[in-house]
N, C-alpha and C positions, 0 to 999 in steps of 0.2 A: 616328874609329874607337875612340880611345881613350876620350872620352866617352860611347857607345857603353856600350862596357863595366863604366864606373865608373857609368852607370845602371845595369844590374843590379843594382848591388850598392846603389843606394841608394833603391829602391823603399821606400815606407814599410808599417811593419806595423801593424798594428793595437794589438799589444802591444808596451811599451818592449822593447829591448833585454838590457837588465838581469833584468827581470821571466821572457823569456824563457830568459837565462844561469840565472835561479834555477831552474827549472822544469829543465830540462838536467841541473843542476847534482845535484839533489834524487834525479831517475828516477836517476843514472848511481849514486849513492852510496847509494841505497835499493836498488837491483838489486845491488850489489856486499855487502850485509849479506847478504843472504841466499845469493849467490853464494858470499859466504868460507866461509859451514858447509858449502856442497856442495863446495868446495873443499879443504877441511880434512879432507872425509872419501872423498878421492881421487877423486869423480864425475867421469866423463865431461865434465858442463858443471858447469863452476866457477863463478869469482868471474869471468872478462872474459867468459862468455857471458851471463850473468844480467844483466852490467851494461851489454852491447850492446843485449839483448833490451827492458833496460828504457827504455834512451836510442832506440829504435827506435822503441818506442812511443809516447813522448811525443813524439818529432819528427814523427811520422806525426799525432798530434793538434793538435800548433799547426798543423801544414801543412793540415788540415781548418779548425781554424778560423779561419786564413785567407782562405781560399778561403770559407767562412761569410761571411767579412767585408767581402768582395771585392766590389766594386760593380761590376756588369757592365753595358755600354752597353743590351742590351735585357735586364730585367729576368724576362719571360715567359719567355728560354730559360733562366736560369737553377733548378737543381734542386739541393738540397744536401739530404744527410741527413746527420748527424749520426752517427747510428747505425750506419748503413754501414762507419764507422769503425771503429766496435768491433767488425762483424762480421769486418773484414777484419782486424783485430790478433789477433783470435782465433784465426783460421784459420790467418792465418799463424804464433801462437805453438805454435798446438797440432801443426801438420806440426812444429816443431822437437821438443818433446815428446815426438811419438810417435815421434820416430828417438832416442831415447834410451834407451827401453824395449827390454828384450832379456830376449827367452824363449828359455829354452835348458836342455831335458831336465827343463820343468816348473817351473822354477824361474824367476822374472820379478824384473828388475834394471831400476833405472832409476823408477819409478811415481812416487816422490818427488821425483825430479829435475826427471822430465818437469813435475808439479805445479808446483815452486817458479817451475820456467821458464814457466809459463801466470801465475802469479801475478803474475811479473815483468813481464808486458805490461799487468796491468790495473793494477799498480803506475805503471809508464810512465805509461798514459793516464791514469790521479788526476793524475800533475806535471804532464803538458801542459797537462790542465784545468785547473790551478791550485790543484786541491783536494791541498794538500798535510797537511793533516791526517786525510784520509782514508788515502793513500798511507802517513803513520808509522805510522797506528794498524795498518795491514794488515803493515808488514813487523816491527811488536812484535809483531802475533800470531803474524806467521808463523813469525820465530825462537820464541816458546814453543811451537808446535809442531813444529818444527824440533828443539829442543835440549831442553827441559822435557820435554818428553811422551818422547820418546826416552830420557831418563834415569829418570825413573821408570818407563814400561813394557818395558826391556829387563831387568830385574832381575827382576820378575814373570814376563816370558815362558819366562826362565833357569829360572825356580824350578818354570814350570807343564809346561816338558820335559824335569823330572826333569835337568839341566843346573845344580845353584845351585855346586858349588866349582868350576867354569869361570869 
């Protein structure tokens, strides 16, 4: 029984262990950069959902391609889309998204959040995939538009609703 179980756990993967730990590793602390500014500016979803959302996704991608990888006894039943993946990361990151948004007497809260939190799942899937130069470049632009664009366009917007010694 007990062997049993200890096979579970020691099924081989296709990708090292480590490789994997990095990938994990990357989505959890790429999702928490962007999660800290929404954090920081009291959002609904912060720093530990942005950094679930992106460990979410990248574990959903290794678990794809896995299963990719996976030699199955008859080869014909086998079907694997790749892409399927990303359809379903999407959907599911964007149902989180859209429960973040709140409209309330015309006025809509949340658009940004909901955003950084869709970003965070294709951030995810860059680590799983391994593409982790992809994943920094997205979460440096994201904070410049996160933080850059927000500093220089909240000064203007003051100045453009007659609002500048606020």
């Amino acid at each position: 029984m007990l062997d049993m179980l200890a096979g579970e756990f020691s099924r081989p993967m296709s990708l090292p262990a480590g490789v994997v730990a990095l990938r994990l590793t990357m989505a959890v602390l790429l999702g928490g950069v962007i999660g800290w500014e929404r954090e920081v500016k009291s959002r609904a979803a912060g720093l530990r959902t942005h950094m679930l959302i992106a460990l979410a996704a990248a574990c959903f991608t290794l678990v794809a391609m896995e299963l990719v990888d996976f030699s199955p006894v008859n080869e014909s039943q086998q079907r694997t889309d790749p892409l399927r993946l990303i359809e379903a990361v999407t959907a599911g990151v964007a149902f989180l998204a859209a429960g973040s948004i709140v409209i309330n007497r015309g006025n809509v809260r949340g658009i940004t959040t909901g955003a950084s939190m869709w970003l965070c799942g294709a951030i995810g899937l860059c680590c799983g995939t391994g593409d982790l130069r992809l994943a920094l470049m997205a979460t440096g632009m994201a904070m410049v538009v996160l933080y850059l664009i927000r500093v220089l366009v909240s000064p203007a917007a003051r100045g453009a609703n007659g609002r500048d010694g606020d």
